[in-house]
KOLGU-4560 file (N, C-alpha, C; in nm, 3 decimals, padded with zeros to 5 digits):
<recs>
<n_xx: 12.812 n_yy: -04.837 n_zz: 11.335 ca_xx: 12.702 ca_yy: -04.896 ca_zz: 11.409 c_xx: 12.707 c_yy: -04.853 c_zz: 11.556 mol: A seq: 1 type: UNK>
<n_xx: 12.826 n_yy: -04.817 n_zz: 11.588 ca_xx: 12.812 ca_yy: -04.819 ca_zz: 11.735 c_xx: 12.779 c_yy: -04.690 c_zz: 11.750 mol: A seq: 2 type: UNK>
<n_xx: 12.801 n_yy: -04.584 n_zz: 11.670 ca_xx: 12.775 ca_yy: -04.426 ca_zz: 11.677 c_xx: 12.626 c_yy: -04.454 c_zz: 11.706 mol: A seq: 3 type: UNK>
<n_xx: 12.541 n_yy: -04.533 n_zz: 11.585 ca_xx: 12.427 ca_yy: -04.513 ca_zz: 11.587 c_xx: 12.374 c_yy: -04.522 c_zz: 11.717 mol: A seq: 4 type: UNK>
<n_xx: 12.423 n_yy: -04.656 n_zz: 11.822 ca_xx: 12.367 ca_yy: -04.694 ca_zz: 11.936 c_xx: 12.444 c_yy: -04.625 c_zz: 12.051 mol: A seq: 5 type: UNK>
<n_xx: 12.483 n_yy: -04.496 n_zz: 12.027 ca_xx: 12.567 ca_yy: -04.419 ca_zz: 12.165 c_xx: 12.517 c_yy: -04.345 c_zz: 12.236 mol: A seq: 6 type: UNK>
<n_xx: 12.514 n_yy: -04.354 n_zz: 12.370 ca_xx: 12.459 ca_yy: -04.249 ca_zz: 12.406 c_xx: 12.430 c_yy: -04.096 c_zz: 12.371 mol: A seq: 7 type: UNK>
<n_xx: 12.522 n_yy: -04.035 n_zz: 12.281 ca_xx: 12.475 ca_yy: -03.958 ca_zz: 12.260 c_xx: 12.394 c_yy: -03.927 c_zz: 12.135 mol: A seq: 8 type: UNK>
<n_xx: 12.371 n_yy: -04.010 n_zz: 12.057 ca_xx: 12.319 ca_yy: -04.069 ca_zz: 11.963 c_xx: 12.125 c_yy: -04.080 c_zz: 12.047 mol: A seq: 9 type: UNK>
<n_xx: 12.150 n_yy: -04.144 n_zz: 12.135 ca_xx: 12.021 ca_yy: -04.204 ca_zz: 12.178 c_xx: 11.970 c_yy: -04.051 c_zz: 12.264 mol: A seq: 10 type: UNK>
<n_xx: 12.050 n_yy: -03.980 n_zz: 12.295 ca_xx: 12.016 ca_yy: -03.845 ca_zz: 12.383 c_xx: 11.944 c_yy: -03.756 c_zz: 12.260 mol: A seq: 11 type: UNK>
<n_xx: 12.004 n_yy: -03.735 n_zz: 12.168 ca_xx: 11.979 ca_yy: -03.644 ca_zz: 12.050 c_xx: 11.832 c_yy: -03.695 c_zz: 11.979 mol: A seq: 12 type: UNK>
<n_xx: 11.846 n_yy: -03.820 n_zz: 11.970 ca_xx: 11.673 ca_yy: -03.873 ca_zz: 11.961 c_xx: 11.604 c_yy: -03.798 c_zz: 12.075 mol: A seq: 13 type: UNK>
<n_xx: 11.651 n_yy: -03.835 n_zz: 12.194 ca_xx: 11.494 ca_yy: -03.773 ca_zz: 12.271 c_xx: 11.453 c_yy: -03.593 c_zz: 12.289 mol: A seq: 14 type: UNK>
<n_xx: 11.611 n_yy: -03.527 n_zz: 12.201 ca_xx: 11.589 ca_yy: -03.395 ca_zz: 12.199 c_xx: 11.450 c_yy: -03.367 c_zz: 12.058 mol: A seq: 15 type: UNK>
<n_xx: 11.533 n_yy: -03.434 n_zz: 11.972 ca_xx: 11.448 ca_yy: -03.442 ca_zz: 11.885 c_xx: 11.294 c_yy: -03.460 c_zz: 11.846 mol: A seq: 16 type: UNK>
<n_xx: 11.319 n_yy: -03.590 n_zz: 11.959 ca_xx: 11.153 ca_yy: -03.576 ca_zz: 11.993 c_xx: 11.087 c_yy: -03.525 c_zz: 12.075 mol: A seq: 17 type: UNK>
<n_xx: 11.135 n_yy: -03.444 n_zz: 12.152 ca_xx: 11.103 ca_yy: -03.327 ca_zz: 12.291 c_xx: 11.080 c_yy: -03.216 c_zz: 12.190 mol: A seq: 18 type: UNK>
<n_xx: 11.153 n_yy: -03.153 n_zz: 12.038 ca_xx: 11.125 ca_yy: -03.055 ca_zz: 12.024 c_xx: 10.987 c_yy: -03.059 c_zz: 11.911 mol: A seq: 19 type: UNK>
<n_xx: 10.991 n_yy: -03.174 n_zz: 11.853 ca_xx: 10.916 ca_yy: -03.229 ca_zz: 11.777 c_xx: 10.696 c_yy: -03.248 c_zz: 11.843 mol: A seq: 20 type: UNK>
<n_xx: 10.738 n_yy: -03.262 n_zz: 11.957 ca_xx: 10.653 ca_yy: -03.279 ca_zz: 12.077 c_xx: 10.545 c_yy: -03.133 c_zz: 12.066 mol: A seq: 21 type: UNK>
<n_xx: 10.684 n_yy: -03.046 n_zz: 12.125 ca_xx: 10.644 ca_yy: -02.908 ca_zz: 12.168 c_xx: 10.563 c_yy: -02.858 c_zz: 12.045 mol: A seq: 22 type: UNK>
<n_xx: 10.640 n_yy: -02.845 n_zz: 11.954 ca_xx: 10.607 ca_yy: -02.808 ca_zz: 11.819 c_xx: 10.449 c_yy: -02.871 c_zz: 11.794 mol: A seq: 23 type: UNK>
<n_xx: 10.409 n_yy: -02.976 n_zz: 11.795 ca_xx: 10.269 ca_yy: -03.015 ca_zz: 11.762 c_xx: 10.179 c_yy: -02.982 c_zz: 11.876 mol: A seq: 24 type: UNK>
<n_xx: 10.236 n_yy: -02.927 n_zz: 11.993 ca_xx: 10.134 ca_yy: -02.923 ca_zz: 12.096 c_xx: 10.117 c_yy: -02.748 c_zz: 12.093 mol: A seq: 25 type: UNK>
<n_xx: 10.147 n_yy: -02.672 n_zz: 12.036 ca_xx: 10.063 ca_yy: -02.562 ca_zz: 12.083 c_xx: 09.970 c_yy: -02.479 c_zz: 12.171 mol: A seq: 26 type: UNK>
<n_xx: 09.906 n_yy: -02.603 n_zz: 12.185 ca_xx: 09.815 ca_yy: -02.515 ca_zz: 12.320 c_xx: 09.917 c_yy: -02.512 c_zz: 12.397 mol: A seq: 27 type: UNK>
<n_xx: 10.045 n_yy: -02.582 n_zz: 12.395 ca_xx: 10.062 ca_yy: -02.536 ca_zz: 12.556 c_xx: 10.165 c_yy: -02.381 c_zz: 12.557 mol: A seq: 28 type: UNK>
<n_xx: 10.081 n_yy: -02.317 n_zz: 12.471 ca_xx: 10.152 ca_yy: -02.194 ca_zz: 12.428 c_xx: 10.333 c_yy: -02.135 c_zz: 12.436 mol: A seq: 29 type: UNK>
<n_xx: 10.383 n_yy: -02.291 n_zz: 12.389 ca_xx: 10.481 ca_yy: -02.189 ca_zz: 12.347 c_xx: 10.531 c_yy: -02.128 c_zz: 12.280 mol: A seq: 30 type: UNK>
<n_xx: 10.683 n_yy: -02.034 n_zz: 12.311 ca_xx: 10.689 ca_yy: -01.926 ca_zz: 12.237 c_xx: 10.761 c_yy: -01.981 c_zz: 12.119 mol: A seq: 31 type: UNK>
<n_xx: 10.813 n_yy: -01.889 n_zz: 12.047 ca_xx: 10.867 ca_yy: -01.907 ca_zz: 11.880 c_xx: 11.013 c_yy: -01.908 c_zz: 11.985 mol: A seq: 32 type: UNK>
<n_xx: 11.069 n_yy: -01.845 n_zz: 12.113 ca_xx: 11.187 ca_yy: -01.838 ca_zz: 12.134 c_xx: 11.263 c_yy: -01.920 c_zz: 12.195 mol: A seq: 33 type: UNK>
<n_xx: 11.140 n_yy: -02.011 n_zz: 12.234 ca_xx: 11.173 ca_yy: -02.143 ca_zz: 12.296 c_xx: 11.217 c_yy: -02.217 c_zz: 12.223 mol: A seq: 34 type: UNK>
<n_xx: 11.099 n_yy: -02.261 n_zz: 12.047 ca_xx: 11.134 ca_yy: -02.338 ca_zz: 11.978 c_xx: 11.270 c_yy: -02.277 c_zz: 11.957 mol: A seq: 35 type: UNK>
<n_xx: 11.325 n_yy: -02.163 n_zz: 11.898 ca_xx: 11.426 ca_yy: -02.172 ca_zz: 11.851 c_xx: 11.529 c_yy: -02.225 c_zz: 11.952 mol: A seq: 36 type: UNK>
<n_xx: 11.523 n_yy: -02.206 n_zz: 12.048 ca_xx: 11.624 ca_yy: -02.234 ca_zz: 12.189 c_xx: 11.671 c_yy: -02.389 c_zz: 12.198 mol: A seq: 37 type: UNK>
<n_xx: 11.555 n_yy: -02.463 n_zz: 12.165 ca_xx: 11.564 ca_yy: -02.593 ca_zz: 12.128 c_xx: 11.618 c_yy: -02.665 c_zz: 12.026 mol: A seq: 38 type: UNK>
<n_xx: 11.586 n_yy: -02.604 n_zz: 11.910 ca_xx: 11.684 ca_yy: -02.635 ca_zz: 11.796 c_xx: 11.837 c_yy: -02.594 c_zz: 11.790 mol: A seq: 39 type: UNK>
<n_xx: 11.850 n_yy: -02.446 n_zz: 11.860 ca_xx: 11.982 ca_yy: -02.438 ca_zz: 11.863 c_xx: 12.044 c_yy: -02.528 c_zz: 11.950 mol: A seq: 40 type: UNK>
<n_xx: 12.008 n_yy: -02.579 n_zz: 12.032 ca_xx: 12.084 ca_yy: -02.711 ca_zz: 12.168 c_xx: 12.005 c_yy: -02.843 c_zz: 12.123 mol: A seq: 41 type: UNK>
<n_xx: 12.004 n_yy: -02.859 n_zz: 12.009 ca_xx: 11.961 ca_yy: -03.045 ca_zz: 11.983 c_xx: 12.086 c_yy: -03.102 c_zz: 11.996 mol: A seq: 42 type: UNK>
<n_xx: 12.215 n_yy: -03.071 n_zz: 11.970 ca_xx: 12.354 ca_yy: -03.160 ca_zz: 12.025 c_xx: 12.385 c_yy: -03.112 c_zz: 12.102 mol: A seq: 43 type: UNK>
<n_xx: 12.400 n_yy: -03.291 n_zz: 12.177 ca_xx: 12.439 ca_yy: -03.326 ca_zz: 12.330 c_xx: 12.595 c_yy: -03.282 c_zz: 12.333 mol: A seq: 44 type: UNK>
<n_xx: 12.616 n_yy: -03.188 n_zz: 12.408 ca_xx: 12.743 ca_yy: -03.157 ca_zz: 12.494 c_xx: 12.782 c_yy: -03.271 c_zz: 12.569 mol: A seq: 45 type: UNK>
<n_xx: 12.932 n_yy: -03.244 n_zz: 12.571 ca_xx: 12.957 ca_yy: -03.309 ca_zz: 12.738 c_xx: 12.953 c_yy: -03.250 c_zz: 12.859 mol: A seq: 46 type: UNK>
<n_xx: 12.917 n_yy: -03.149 n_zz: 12.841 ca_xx: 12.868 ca_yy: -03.025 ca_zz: 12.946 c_xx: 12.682 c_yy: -03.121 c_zz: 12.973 mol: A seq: 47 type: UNK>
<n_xx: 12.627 n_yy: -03.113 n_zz: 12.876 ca_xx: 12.499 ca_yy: -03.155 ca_zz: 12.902 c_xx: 12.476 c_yy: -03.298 c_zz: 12.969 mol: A seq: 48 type: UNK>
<n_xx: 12.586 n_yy: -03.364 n_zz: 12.919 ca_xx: 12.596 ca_yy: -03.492 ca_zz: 13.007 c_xx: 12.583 c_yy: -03.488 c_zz: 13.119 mol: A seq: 49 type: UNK>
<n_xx: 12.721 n_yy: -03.393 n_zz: 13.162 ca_xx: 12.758 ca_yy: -03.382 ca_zz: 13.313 c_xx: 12.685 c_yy: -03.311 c_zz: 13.400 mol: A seq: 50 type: UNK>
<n_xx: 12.570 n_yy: -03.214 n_zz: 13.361 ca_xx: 12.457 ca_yy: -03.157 ca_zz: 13.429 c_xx: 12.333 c_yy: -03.316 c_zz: 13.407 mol: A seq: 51 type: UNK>
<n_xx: 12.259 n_yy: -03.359 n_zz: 13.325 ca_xx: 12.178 ca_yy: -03.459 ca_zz: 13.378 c_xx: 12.274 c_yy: -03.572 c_zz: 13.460 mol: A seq: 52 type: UNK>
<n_xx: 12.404 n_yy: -03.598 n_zz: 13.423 ca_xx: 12.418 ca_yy: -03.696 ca_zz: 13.552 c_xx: 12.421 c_yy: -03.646 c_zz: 13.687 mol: A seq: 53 type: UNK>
<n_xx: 12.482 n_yy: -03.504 n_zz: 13.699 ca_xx: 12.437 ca_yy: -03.401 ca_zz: 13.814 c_xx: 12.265 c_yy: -03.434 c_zz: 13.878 mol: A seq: 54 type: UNK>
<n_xx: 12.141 n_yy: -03.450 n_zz: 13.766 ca_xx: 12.012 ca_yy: -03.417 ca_zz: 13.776 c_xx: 11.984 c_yy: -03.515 c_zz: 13.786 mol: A seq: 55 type: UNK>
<n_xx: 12.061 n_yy: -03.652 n_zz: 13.737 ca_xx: 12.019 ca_yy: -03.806 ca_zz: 13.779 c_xx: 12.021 c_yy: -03.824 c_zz: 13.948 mol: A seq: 56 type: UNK>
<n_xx: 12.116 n_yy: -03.778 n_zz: 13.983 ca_xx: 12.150 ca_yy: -03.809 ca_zz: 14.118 c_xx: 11.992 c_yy: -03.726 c_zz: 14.243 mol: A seq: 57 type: UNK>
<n_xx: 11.959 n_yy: -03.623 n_zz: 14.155 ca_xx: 11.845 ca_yy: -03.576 ca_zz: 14.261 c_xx: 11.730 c_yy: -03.655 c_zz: 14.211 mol: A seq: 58 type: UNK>
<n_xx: 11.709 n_yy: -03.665 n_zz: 14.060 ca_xx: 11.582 ca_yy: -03.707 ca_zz: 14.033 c_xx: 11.542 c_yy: -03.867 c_zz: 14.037 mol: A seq: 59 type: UNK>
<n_xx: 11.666 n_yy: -03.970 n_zz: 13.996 ca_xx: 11.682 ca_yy: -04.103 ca_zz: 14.002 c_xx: 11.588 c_yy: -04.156 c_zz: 13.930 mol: A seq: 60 type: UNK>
<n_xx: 11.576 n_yy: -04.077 n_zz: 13.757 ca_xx: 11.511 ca_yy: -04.064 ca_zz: 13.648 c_xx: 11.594 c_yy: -04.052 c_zz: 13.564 mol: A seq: 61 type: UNK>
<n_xx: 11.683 n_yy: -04.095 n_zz: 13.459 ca_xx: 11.754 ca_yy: -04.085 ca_zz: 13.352 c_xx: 11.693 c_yy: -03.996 c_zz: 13.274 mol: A seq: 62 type: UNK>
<n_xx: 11.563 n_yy: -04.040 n_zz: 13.203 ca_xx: 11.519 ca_yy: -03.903 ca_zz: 13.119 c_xx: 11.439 c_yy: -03.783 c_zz: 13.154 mol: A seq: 63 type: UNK>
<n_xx: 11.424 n_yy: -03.774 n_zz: 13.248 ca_xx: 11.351 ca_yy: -03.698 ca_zz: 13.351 c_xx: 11.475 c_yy: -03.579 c_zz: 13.361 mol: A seq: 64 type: UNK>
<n_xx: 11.588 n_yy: -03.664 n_zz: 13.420 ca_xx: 11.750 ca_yy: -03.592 ca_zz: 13.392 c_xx: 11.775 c_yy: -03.522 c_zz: 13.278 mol: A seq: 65 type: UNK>
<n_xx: 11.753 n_yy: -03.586 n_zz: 13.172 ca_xx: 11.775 ca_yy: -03.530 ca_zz: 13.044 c_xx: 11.703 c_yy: -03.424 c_zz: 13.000 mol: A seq: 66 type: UNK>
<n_xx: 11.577 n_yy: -03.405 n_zz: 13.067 ca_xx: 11.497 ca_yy: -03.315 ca_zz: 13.024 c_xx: 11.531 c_yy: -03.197 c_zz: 13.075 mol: A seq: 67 type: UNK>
<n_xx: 11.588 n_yy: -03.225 n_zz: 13.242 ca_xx: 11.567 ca_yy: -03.051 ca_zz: 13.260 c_xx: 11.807 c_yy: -03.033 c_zz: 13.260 mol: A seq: 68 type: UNK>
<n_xx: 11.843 n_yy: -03.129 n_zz: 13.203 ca_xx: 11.929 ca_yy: -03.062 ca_zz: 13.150 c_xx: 11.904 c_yy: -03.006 c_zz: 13.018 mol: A seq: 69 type: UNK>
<n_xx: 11.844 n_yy: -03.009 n_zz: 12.916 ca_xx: 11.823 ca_yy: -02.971 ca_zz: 12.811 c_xx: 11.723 c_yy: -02.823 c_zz: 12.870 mol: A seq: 70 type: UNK>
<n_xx: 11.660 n_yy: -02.814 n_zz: 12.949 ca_xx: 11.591 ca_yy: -02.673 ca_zz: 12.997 c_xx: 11.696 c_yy: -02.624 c_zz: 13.038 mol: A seq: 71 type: UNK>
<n_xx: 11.814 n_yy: -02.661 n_zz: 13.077 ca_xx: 11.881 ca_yy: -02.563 ca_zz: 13.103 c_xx: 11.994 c_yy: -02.512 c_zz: 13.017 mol: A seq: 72 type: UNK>
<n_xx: 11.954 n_yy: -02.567 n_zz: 12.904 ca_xx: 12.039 ca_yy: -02.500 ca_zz: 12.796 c_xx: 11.889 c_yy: -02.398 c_zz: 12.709 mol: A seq: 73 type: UNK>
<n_xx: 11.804 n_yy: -02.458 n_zz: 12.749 ca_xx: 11.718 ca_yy: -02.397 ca_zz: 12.646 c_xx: 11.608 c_yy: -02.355 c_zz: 12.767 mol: A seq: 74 type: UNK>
<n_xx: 11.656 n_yy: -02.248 n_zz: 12.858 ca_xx: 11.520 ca_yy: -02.187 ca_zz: 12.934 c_xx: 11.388 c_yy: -02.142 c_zz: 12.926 mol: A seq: 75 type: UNK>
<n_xx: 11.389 n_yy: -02.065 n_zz: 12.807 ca_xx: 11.246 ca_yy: -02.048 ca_zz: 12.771 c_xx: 11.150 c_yy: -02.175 c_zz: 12.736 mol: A seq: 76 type: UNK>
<n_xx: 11.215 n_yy: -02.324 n_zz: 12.675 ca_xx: 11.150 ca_yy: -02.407 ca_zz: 12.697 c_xx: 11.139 c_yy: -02.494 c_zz: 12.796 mol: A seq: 77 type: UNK>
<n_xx: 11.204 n_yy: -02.444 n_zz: 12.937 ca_xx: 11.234 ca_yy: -02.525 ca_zz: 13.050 c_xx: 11.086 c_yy: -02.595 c_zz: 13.111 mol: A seq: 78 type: UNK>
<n_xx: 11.007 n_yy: -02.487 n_zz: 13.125 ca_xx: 10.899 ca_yy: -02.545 ca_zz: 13.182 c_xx: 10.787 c_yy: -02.598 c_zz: 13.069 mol: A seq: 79 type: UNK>
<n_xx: 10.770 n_yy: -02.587 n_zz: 12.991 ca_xx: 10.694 ca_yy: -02.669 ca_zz: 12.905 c_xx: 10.737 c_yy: -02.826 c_zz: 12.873 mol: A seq: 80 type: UNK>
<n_xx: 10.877 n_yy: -02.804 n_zz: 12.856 ca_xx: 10.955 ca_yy: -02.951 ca_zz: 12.834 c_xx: 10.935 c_yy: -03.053 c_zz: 12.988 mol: A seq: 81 type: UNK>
<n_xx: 10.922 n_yy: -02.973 n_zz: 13.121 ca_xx: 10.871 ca_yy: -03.048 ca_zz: 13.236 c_xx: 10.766 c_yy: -03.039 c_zz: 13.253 mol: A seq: 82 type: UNK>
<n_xx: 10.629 n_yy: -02.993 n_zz: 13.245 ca_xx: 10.535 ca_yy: -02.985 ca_zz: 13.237 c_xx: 10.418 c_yy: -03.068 c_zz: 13.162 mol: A seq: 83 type: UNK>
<n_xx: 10.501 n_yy: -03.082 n_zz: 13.009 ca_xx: 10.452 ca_yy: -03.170 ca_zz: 12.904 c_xx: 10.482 c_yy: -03.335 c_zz: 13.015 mol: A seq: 84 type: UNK>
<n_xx: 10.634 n_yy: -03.327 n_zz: 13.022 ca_xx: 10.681 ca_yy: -03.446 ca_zz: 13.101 c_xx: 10.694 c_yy: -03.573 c_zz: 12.968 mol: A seq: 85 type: UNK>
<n_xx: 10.722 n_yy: -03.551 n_zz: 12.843 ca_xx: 10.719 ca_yy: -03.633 ca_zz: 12.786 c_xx: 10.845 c_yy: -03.751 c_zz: 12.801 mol: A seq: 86 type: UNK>
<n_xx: 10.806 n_yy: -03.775 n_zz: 12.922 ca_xx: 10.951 ca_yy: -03.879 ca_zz: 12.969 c_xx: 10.935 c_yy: -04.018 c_zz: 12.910 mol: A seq: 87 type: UNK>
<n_xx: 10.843 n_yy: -04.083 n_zz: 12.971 ca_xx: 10.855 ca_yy: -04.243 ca_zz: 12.974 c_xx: 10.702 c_yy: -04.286 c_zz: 12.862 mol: A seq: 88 type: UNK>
</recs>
């Protein structure tokens, strides 16, 4: 039970639904190399941690944080994933 409710548990949901997002939105033309970029980085590192708590501290947005640490594992979807802004 507690896995279920862990942070990284709760991080991997919002990858999931960030890539899930992209995927139905199309117009906002992205590429096939993005999606894949995204699926290959749906698990949260502790590397990925330690860059959005890095990105918490400028943005003082938790998932806002999460987002463009996940662009920065997955660049080609960097700016669509901030752009969309599917934060809150």
């Amino acid at each position: 039970m507690a896995q279920l409710f862990s942070q990284r548990s709760r991080h991997l949901q919002w990858r999931r639904l960030w890539l899930l997002l992209v995927g139905l939105r199309k117009s906002l033309a992205i590429t096939t190399d993005a999606l894949e970029q995204m699926k290959q980085h749906l698990e949260v590192t502790d590397q990925d941690f330690e860059t959005a708590r890095a990105e918490e501290l400028i943005r003082r947005h938790d998932v806002m944080a999460h987002v463009h640490a996940f662009g920065a594992v997955a660049p080609a979807a960097a700016i669509t994933l901030i752009r969309q802004q599917a934060a809150s």
